[in-house]
Structures are given as C-alpha cells and as structure tokens.
C-alpha positions as CSV (number, residue, x, y, z in Angstrom):
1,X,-18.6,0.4,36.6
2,X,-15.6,-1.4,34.6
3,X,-16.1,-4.8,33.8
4,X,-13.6,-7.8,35.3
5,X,-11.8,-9.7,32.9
6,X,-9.9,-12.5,33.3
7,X,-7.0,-13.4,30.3
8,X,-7.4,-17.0,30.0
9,X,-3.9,-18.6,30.4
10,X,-4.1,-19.8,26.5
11,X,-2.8,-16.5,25.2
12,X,0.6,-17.2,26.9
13,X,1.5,-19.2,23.9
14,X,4.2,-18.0,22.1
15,X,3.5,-19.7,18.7
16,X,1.2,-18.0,16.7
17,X,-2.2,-19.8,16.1
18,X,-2.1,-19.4,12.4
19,X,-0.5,-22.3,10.3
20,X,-0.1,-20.1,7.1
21,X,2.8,-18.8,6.2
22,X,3.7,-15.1,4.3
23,X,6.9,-13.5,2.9
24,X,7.9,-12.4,6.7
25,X,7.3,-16.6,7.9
26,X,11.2,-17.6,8.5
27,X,12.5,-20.4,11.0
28,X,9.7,-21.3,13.7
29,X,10.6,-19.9,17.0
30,X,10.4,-23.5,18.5
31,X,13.4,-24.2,17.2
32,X,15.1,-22.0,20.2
33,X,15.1,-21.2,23.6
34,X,13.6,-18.2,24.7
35,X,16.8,-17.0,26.5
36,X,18.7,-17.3,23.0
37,X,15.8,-15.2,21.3
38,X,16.4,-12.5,23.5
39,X,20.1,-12.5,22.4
40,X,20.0,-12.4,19.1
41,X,18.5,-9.5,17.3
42,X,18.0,-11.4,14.2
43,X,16.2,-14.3,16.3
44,X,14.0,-11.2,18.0
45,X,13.5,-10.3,14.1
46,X,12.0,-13.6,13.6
47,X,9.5,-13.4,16.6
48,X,8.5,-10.2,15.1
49,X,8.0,-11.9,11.8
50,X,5.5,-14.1,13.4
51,X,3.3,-10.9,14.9
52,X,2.2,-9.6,11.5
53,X,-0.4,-12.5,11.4
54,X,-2.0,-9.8,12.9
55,X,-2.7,-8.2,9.5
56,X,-5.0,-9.5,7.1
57,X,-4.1,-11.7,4.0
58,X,-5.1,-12.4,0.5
59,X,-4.7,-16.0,1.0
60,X,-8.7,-17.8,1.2
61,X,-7.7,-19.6,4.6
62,X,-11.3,-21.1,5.9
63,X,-10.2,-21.2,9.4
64,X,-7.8,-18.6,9.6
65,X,-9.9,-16.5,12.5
66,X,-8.0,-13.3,13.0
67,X,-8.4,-12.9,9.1
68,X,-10.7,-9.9,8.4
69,X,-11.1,-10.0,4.8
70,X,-13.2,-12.1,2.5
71,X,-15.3,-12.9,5.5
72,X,-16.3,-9.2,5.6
73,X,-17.9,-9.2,2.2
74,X,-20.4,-11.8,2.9
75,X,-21.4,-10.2,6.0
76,X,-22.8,-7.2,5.2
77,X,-24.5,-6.3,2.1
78,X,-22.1,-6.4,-0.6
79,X,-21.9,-10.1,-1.5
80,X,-22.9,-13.7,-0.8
81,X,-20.4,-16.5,0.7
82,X,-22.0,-19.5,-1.3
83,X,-20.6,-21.8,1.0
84,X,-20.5,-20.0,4.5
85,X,-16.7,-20.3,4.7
86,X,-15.9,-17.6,7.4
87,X,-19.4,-18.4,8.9
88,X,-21.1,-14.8,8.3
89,X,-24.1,-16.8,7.9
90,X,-25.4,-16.6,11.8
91,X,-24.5,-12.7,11.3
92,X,-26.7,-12.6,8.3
93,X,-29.6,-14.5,9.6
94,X,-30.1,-12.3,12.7
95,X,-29.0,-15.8,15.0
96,X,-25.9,-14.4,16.0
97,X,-25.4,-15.4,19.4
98,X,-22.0,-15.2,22.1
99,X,-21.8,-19.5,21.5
100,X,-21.8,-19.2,17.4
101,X,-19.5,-16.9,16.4
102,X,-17.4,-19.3,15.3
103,X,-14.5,-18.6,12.8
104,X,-15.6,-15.5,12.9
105,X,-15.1,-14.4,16.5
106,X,-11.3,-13.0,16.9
107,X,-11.1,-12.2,20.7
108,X,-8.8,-15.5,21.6
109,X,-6.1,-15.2,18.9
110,X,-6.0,-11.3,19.2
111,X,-5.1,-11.7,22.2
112,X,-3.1,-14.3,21.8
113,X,-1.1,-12.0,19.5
114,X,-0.7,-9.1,21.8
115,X,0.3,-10.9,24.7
116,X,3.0,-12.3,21.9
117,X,3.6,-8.8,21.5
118,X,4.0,-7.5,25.6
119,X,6.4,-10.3,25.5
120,X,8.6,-8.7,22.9
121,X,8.3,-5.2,23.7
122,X,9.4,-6.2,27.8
123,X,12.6,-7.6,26.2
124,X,13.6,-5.9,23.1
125,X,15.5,-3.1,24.8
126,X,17.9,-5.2,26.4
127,X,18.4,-7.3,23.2
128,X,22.4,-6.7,21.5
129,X,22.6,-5.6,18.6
130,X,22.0,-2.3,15.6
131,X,20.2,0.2,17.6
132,X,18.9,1.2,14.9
133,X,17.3,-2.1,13.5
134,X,16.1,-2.5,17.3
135,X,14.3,0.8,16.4
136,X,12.9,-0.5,13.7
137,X,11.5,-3.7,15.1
138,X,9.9,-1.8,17.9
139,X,7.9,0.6,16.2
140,X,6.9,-2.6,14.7
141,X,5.7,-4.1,17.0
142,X,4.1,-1.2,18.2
143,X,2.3,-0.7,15.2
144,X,1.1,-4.5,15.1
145,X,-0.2,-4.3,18.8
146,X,-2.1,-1.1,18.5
147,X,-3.6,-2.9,15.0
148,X,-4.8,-6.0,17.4
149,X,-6.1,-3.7,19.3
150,X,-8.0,-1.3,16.9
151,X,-9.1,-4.9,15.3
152,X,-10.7,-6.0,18.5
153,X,-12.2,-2.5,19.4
154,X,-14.5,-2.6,16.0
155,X,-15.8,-5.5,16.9
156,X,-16.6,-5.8,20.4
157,X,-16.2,-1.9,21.4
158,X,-14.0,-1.0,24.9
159,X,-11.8,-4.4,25.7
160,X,-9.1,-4.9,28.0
161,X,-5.9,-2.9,27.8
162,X,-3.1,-4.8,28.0
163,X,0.1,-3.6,27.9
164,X,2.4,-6.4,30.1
165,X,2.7,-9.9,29.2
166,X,1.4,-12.2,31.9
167,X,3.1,-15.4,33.2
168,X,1.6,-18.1,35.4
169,X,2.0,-15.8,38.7
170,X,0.2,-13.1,37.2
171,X,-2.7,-11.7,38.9
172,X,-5.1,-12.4,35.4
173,X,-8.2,-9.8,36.7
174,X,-8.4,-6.8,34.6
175,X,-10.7,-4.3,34.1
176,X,-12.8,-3.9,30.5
177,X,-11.5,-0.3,29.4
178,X,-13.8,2.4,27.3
179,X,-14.0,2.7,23.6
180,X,-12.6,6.1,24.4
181,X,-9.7,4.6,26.4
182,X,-9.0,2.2,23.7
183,X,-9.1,4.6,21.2
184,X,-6.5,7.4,22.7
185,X,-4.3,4.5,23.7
186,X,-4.2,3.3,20.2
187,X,-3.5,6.8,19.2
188,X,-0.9,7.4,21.2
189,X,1.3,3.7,20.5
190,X,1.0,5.0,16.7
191,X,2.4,8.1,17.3
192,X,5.3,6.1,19.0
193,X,5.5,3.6,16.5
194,X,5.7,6.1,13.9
195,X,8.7,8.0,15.9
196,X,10.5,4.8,15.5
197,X,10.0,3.4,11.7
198,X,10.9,5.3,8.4
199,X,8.9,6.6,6.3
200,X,9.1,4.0,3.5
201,X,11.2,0.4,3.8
202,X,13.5,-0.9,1.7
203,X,13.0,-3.2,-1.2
204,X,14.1,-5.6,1.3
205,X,11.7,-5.0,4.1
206,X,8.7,-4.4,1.8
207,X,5.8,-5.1,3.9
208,X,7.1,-4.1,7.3
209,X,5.2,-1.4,8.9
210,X,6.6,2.1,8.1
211,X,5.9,5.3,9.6
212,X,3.2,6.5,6.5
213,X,1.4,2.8,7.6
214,X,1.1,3.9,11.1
215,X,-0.1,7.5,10.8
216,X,-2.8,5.7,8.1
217,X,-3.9,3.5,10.7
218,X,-4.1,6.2,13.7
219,X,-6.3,8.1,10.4
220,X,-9.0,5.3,10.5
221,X,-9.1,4.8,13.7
222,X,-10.1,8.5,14.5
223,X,-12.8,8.8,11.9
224,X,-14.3,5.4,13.4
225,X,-14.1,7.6,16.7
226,X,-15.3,10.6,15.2
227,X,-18.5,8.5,13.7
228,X,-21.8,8.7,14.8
229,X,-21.6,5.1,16.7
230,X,-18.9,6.8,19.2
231,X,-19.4,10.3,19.1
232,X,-23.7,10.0,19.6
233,X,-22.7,14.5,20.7
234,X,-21.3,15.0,17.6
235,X,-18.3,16.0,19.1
236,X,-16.5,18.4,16.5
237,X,-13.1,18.0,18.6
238,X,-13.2,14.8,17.4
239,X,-13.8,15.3,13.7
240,X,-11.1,17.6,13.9
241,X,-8.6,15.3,15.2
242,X,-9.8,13.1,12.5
243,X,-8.8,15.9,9.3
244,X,-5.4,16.3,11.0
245,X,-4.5,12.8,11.1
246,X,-5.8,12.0,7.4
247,X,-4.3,15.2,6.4
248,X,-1.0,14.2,8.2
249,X,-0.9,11.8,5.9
250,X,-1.5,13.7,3.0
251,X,1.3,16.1,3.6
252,X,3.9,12.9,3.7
253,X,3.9,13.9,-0.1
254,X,5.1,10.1,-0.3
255,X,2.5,8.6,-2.1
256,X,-0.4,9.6,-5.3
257,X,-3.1,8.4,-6.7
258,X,-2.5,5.3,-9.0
259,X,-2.6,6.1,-12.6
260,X,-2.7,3.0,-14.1
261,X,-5.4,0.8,-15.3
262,X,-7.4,0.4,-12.2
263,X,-7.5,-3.0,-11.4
264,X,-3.7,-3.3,-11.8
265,X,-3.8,-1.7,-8.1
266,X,-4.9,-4.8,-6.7
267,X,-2.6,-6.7,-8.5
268,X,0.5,-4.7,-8.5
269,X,2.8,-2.5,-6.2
270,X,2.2,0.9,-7.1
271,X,2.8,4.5,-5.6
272,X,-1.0,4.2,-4.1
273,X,-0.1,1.8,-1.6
274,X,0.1,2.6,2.3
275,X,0.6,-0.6,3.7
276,X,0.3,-4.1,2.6
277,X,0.6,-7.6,3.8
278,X,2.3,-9.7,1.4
279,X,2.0,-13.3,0.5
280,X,4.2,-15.4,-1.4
281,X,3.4,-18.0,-3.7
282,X,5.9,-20.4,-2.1
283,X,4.2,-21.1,1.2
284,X,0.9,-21.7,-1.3
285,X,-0.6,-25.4,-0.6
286,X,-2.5,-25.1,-4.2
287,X,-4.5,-23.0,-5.7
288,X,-7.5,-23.8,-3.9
289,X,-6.0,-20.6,-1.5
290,X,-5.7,-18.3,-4.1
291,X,-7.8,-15.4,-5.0
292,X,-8.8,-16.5,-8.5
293,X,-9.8,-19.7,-8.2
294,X,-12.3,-18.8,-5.3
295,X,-13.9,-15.6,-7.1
296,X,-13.5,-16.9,-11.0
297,X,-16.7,-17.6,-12.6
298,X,-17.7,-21.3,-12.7
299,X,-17.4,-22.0,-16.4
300,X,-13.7,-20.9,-16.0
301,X,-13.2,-23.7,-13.3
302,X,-14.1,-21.0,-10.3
303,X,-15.7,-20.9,-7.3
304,X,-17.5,-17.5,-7.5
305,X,-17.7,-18.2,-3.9
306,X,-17.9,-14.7,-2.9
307,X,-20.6,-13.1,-5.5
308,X,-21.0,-9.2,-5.4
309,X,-24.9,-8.6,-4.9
310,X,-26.9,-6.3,-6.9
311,X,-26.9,-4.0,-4.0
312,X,-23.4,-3.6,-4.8
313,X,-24.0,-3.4,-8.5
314,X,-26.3,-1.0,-8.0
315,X,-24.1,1.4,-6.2
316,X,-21.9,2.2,-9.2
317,X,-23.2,5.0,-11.0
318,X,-22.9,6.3,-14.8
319,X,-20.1,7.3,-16.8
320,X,-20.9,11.1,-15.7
321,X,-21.0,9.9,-12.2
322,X,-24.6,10.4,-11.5
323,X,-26.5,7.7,-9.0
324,X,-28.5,5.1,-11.9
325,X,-31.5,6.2,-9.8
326,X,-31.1,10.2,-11.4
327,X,-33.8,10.1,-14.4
328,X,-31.2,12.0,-16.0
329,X,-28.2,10.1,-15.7
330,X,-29.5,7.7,-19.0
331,X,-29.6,4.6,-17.3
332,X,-31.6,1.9,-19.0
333,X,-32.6,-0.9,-16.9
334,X,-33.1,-3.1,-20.4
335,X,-28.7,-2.6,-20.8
336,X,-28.1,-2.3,-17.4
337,X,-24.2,-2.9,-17.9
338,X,-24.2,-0.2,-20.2
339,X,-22.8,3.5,-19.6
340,X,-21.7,2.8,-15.9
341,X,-18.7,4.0,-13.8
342,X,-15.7,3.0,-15.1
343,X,-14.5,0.9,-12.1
344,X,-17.9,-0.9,-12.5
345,X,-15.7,-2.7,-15.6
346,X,-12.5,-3.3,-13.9
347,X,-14.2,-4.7,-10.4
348,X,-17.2,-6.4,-11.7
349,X,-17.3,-10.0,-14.0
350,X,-21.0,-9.4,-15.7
351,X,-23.1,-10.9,-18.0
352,X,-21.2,-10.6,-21.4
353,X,-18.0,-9.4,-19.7
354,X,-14.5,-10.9,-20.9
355,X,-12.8,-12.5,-18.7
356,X,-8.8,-13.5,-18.5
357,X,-7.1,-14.2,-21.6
358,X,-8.7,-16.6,-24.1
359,X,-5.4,-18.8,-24.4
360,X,-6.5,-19.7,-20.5
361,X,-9.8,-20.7,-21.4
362,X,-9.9,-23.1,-24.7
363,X,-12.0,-25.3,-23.7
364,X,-14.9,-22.5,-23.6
365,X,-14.1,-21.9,-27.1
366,X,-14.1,-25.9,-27.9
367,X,-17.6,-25.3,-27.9
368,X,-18.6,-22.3,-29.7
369,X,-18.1,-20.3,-26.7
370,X,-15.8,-17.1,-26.0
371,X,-13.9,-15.8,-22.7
372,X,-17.2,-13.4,-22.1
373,X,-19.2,-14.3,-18.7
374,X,-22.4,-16.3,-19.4
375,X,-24.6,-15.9,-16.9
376,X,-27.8,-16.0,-18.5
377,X,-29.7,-18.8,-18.2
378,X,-28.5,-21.8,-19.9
379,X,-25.0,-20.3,-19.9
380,X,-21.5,-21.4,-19.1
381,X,-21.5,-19.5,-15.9
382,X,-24.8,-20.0,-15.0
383,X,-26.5,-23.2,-12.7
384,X,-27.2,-25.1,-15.9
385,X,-23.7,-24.5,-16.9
386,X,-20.1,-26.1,-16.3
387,X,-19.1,-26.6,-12.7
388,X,-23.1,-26.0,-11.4
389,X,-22.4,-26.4,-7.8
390,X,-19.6,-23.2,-7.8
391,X,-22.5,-20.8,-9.9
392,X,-22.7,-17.7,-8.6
393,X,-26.1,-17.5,-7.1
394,X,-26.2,-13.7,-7.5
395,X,-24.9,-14.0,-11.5
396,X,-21.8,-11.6,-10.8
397,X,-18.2,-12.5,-9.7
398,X,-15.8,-10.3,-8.3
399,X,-12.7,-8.9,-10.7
400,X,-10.8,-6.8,-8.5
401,X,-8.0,-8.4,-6.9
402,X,-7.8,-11.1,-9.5
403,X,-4.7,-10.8,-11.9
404,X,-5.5,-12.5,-15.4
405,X,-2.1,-12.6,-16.5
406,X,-1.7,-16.4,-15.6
407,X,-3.6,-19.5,-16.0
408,X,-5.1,-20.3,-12.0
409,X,-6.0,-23.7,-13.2
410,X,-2.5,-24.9,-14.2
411,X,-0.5,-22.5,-11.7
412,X,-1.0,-22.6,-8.1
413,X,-1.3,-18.5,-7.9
414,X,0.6,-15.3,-8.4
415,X,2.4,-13.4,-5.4
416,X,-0.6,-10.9,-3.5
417,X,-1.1,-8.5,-1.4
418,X,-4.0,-7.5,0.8
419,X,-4.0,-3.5,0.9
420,X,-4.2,-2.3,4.6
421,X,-4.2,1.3,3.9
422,X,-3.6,3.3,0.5
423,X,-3.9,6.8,-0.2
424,X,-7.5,6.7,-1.6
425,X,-8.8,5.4,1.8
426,X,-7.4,8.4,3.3
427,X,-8.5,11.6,0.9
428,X,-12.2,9.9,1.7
429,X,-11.2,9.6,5.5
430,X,-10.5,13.8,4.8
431,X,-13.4,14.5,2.8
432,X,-15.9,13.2,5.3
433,X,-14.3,14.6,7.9
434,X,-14.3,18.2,5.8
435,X,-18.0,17.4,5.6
436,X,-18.6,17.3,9.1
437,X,-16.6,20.1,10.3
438,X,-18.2,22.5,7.5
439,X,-15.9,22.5,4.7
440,X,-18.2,21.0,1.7
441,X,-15.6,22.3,-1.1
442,X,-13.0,20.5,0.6
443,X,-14.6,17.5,0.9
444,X,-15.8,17.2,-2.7
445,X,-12.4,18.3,-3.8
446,X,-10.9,15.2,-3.0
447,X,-13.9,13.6,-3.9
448,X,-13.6,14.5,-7.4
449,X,-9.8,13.5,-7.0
450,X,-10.8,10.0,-6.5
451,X,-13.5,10.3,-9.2
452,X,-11.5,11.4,-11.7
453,X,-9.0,9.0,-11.3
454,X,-11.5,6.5,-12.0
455,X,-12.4,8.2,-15.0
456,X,-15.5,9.9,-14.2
457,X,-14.5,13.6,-16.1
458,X,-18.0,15.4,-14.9
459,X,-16.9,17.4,-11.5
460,X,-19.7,17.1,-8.0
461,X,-21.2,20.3,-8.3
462,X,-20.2,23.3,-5.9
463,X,-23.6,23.6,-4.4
464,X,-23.7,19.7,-3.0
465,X,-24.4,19.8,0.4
466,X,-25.9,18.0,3.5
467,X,-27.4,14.8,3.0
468,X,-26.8,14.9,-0.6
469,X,-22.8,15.3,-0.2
470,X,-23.2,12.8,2.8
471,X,-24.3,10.6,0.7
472,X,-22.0,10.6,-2.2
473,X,-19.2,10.6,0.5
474,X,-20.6,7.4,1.5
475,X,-21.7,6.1,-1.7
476,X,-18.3,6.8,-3.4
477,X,-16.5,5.1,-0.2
478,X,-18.9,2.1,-1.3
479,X,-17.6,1.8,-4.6
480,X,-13.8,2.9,-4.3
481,X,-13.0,0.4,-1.0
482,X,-15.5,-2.7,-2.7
483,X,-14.1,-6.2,-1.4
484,X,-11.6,-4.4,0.8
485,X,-13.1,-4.5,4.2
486,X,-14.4,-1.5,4.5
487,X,-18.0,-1.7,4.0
488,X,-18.7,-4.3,7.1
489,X,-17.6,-1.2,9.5
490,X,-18.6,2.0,7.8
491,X,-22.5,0.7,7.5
492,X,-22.2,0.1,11.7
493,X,-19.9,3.4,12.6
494,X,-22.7,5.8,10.3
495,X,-25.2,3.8,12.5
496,X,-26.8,2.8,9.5
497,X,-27.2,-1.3,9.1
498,X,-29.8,-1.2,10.9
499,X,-31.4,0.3,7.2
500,X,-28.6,-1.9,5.0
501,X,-28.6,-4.5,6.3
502,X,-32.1,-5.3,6.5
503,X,-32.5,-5.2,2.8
504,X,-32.8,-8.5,1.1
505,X,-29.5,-9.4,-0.6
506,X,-30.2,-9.8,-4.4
507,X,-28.9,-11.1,-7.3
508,X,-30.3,-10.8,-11.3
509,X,-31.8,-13.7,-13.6
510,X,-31.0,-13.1,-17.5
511,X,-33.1,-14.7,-20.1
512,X,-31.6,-15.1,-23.4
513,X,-34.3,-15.4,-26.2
514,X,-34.0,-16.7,-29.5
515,X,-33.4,-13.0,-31.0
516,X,-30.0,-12.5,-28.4
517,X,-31.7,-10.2,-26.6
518,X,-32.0,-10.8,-22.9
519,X,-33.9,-10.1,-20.4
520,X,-33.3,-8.9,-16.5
521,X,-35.4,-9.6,-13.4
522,X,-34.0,-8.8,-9.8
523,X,-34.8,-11.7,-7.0
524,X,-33.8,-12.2,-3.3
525,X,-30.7,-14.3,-2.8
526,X,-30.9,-14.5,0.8
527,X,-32.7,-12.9,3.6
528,X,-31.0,-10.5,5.9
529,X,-32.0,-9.8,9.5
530,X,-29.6,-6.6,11.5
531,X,-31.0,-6.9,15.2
532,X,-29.7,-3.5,17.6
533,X,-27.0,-5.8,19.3
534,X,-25.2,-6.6,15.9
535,X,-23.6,-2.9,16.1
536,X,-21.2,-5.1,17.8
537,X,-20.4,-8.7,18.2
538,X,-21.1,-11.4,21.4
539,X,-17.7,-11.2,23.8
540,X,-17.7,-15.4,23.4
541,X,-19.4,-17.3,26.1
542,X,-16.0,-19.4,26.5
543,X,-15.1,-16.4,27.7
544,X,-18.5,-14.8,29.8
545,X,-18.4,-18.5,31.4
546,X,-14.4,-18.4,32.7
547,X,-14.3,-14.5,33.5
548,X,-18.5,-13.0,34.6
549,X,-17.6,-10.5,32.2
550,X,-20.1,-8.4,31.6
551,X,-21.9,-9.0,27.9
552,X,-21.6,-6.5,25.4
553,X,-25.9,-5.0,25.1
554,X,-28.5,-7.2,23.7
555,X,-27.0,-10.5,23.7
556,X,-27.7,-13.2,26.8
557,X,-25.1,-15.4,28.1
C-alpha cells in the first residue's frame, strides 16, 4: 500500500535555503514581484540561477544541507571528518536515528528546491521572450528537478513525485511513489531535458546544464537501478538500459579522456568534463571555504580535516596495476609509498610527499625543514607538530582537488568546480554494465582505457572474469572517483557496506629513528558500525510526526 505524505507548507518558499553564492548567483529574486518575474525572461533566468543550488559545490559550507560532497567522504570508508562538520559521525557510529540526521538529512530543502522548480516550469511557457533561450532554461530546469529527485531517491529510496507546485489551497496528501516509479520518471524528464539544451554551452553559460550533462545523469541513475540494491532479480533488461544510456553518451564523441597531468582535472577545465558546478572566488567569505585550506596538511597552515584512510590507501595498487595484496606485484610493506599507481601520487599527500611550491611554505624551511609531508612522529605534519589540533589523525591528506599554484594562506582561494559527471565516470558506468550483461572484453576494454590514462601500461588480462573482473570494476571505480562522491552510494547499491563499512577505519603511525629510516604500524582511527537500515537514511521525524508517513525499514519513529 502507498504511503501518505503530506508537503509541509515550508517548501512554498521561493528563496532558496542556501546563503552561498556561485558564478550563476545574480540579483535576489526578492527584489521583484512574482508577476514581473514571469514577464521578463531575463528575470525567469535569474530564478533559474537560483535552482542550481541543487548541485553540489566545492565550497566547504558546514551547514550547507543539500551539499553532497565532502560530507560523503567521511561517511563511508574512505576518510575521517576530524571535526564532524557535515555530522557523518551518527552514520558512522551505527546511532543514526530519523531525529539526528542533522546537516546531513536533505529531504526539506530538496524539496524546497523542486517545489521552486514546479513553480517555474507552470510559468515559463507563457513567459515573452527568445524561444529559444526559453528552451534553454527549461530543459534546465528539467535537468535540475530530475537531479533533486535522483538526489533524494539514493537516500531515502521511493519519495513523493511531485510534479505541480502547491499553494495554500492545495490539497498537501500525496502518495510515497516506488523506487521504480522514481526512477523511470527521472528517466524520462532527462530525456526531455536533453531534447531541449545543446550539446555543449557557450563560454558564456559554462556551467548550465547541457544535453551531454543530462544523458550523464539519466547514465547513473540507471546503473544505481540496475544494481543489486534495486534489481535483488537481476533483471538483465535493466543492465541493458543501463549500457545504452552510458554508451549514449559515449557516442556524443564530445568529450575524451584527460591527458594531462592528472590532478590538473580537478583543478582545471578540460575536455573530460561532463558537467560541473562552478564557484567563483568573488562570493568567497575567506579562505576558511576553500578546498585547500581544509584538506592541506597542518604544518602548511591546514586543516587535513578530511584525511583519506588507509583503507583508501590501500586500494591503490602498483605501478603494473596489480592489487598490493598480489605476492607478485613487489609491494613492500617496509616502503609502502613506493612503486604504487600513479594516481596514488597525484591524489594522495604521504609521508615524504612534496607538497605546493616551496616559495608558499618558507617558514618550513626557516627551520631546516622542506615542502615534503612530515608525518612521522615528531614531524611538522604530525600531532607534535605545527598547528596540533588540525593533524591528520589518519597521517594522509587529500591532494586531488587542491591547486598548488597559489598561496591559500595569503589568498582567499582560486575559482573551482565540483565535477558532476565526466567521461571517466561513464566508461566505468559501461564496463560494469558489459560485465553484467556478459561482455568481459568490453568491460575491461574500457577499463584498461581508464588505466592507462593513469599511467598504468600493463593491460587486465583477457581471461579476467567473474568475481575477479567484478572486483577490479569496483576497485578501479574506488580509486578513479576518490573524494568525488561516489564511493558513499556504490558500497550501498552493490549491497556491500554491510562488509565495508564494518571495518575499522585506520590510519598509519611512522617512527623515524636516528638512522632515517622509519617505521610503519597500522591502528584504528575510529570505529565503524553499518546496521541493515543504513542502506538508506531515516525519512526525518519532523516529518513522520506532521505527515504518519510510513518509515523507511528498520528505523522507529
């Protein structure tokens, strides 16, 4: 039987809940009347500018609840919030309940956003102007509220479909729709949104949803459908659909594989890149928002707040792209940086790493000390070191997305982007659909496109197959999508956190001894407790208490 819902009256507010502002933020919309916004297609341009708050950011914004980023990290097992910013900690602990979700529960302000949304889409058609840009903004638009909606279906599984914006005469009771509805729905808005927007925007409207962003999107939303925590049959109908929408994407022919140094990806627009949400240094309050001053190493003046684990480290292989757990692969545990996958380098900050330019960091040199990570025991960058209370705990800080090109202790930060969908994400959206539906040699064939990009020359042999191919497919998703967001959902749609996350997180000690030599011993960080209900989150109580709707299973009200 569906569950009733009622939409609290909150999410008739037209402003958006987020105080932060990106490259799209122009004049609020308070500033008009509603009637004049619906006249005006530049004014209906700015409302739309409002909706991609939607999307995630780069920006480190503590309380910033429909953010999906950094938070996702810390709560799942490939790295450690030091200071619980985005509250993953009751996730962690196994006390997740629907009352303490806190920053990290999204229903409200999704909502909020696509009701924000119906309202535009009821009026837009009768709006003067370009048909063409009115196009434009609705396939938009589109996109954004199918992206609420794939947000909110991750999270709590089948919500609400709601497609008309509701005023104070509105009957509010609404039935709780099936992941499966949810899912086609969201397929289907895609398709339209992608019938409406080009290919690629301008210089000018970089940014803005395109058509390649939408068909991306409808991509990962039917692999999540396709994966084991939706499809318990195995459905192959729905792997299929799956392939065709990554390789729909593929046969754009609008975008490749990034050939530059790696970690200029995150850092700079390149051909790779599907969609992104920019931000713009302008709107920046100070640095304390920006990416490098809240994953730098504490003797550089950072925050290492989020620390990848040694789970994480662990996951990158060797050079010749062998798991460090293959006796052959040469891994020595007594030079465990040593010999490792090349994007190990470019998205890790180790022991003995460089860091950033050494005209940034004098002040490590003042005292005999170079711009290479110190971690050990007794080090710069380690809890007897400069800024002890922002150590990492887990004696790693993240690289990737930080641009060391600038100073982030003089300058407030450099323009960034939060990737929402590049072409990497897709060939491993094809190759584990390939895997499913039979085709091993076309799974590791983009595999091995991914891996060589990354520098890893040695090719997956022919013969891989079943759980060994299924888990390189998994493992190399691991690796290639680190700190983007990924990992949080992939553990729970391969029905797998349950093993995961029920690991100890851990981090490394170094001892230095008088010889330089060092050693390494692995110890817990934190304790990690998966209960069967964390497949998906609590519908809030705020919520259970106004409309009796029905609790998603395992969690009391």
């Amino acid at each position: 039987m569906k569950n009733k819902i009622l939409i609290c009256c909150y999410i008739l507010c037209v402003i958006m809940t987020s105080c932060k502002k990106d490259v799209l933020d122009k004049t609020p919309l308070d500033s008009y009347t509603d009637q004049s916004v619906w006249n005006d297609l530049s004014l209906a341009e700015a409302f739309t500018n409002n909706l991609y708050n939607v999307l995630p950011n780069a920006e480190h914004n503590w309380d910033n609840t429909t953010n999906r980023t950094w938070a996702l990290s810390s709560a799942c097992d490939e790295a450690f919030n030091k200071f619980d910013d985005y509250n993953a900690s009751v996730m962690n602990s196994g006390s997740l309940t629907p009352d303490n979700l806190g920053v990290f529960d999204i229903w409200g302000s999704t909502y909020s956003i696509i009701q924000n949304c119906n309202i535009f889409l009821s009026k837009i058609d009768n709006v003067p102007g370009d048909p063409a840009r009115r196009d434009r903004l609705k396939g938009e638009v589109t996109y954004l509220r199918a992206y609420a909606y794939f947000k909110l279906i991750r999270d709590y599984g089948g919500v609400p479909l709601i497609t008309k914006p509701f005023d104070l005469n509105s009957n509010f009771e609404r039935s709780r729709n099936t992941y499966e509805d949810c899912s086609s729905f969201i397929s289907d808005e895609l398709d339209k949104a992608a019938g409406l927007l080009p290919l690629q925007q301008s210089s000018a409207n970089l940014g803005r949803a395109t058509k390649a962003a939408a068909l991306a999107l409808k991509s990962t939303l039917l692999l999540y459908a396709a994966s084991p925590q939706w499809n318990a049959a195995n459905d192959m109908a729905k792997w299929k659909k799956a392939s065709d929408a990554a390789k729909a994407v593929i046969d754009l022919n609008a975008f490749r594989l990034f050939s530059g140094n790696y970690a200029d990806l995150f850092t700079t627009l390149n051909s790779e890149l599907i969609m992104v949400r920019l931000t713009n240094k302008q709107y920046m309050w100070s640095a304390f928002q920006g990416v490098e001053m809240f994953l730098s190493p504490s003797g550089f003046h950072g925050w290492a707040s989020f620390a990848p684990s040694q789970n994480l480290v662990d996951a990158y292989g060797t050079a010749d792209g062998k798991d460090i757990t293959d006796p052959t692969s040469g891994y020595d545990p007594q030079h465990p940086y040593a010999n490792r996958d090349p994007r190990f380098y470019q998205d890790i900050v180790y022991d003995g790493r460089p860091y950033g330019q050494p005209a940034f960091c004098q002040d490590r040199y003042g005292v005999g000390s170079t711009n290479a990570a110190e971690f050990y025991e007794g080090g710069l960058d380690s809890p007897q070191g400069w800024d002890k209370w922002n150590n990492s705990v887990t004696r790693y800080t993240f690289r990737k997305y930080c641009d060391t090109t600038y100073n982030f202790n003089e300058e407030t930060q450099t323009n960034k982007f939060w990737i929402v969908s590049r072409l990497s994400e897709i060939y491993l959206n094809y190759a584990e659909a390939q895997f499913r539906l039979g085709n091993n040699g076309a799974a590791i064939q983009y595999l091995d496109l991914i891996r060589q990009r990354a520098g890893i020359k040695n090719p997956l042999p022919n013969s891989l197959s079943g759980t060994a191919l299924e888990n390189k497919i998994r493992n190399e998703r691991q690796v290639e999508l680190s700190l983007e967001g990924h990992r949080y959902y992939d553990v729970r749609r391969w029905k797998i956190a349950d093993v995961t996350e029920n690991k100890p997180l851990m981090g490394v000690i170094i001892t230095k001894k008088a010889n330089g030599s060092k050693t390494y011993n692995y110890s817990q960080v934190q304790t990690r407790v998966f209960k069967p209900q964390h497949y998906l989150l609590p519908i809030p109580k705020s919520e259970i208490n106004r409309t009796k709707l029905a609790q998603n299973p395992g969690y009391s009200n």
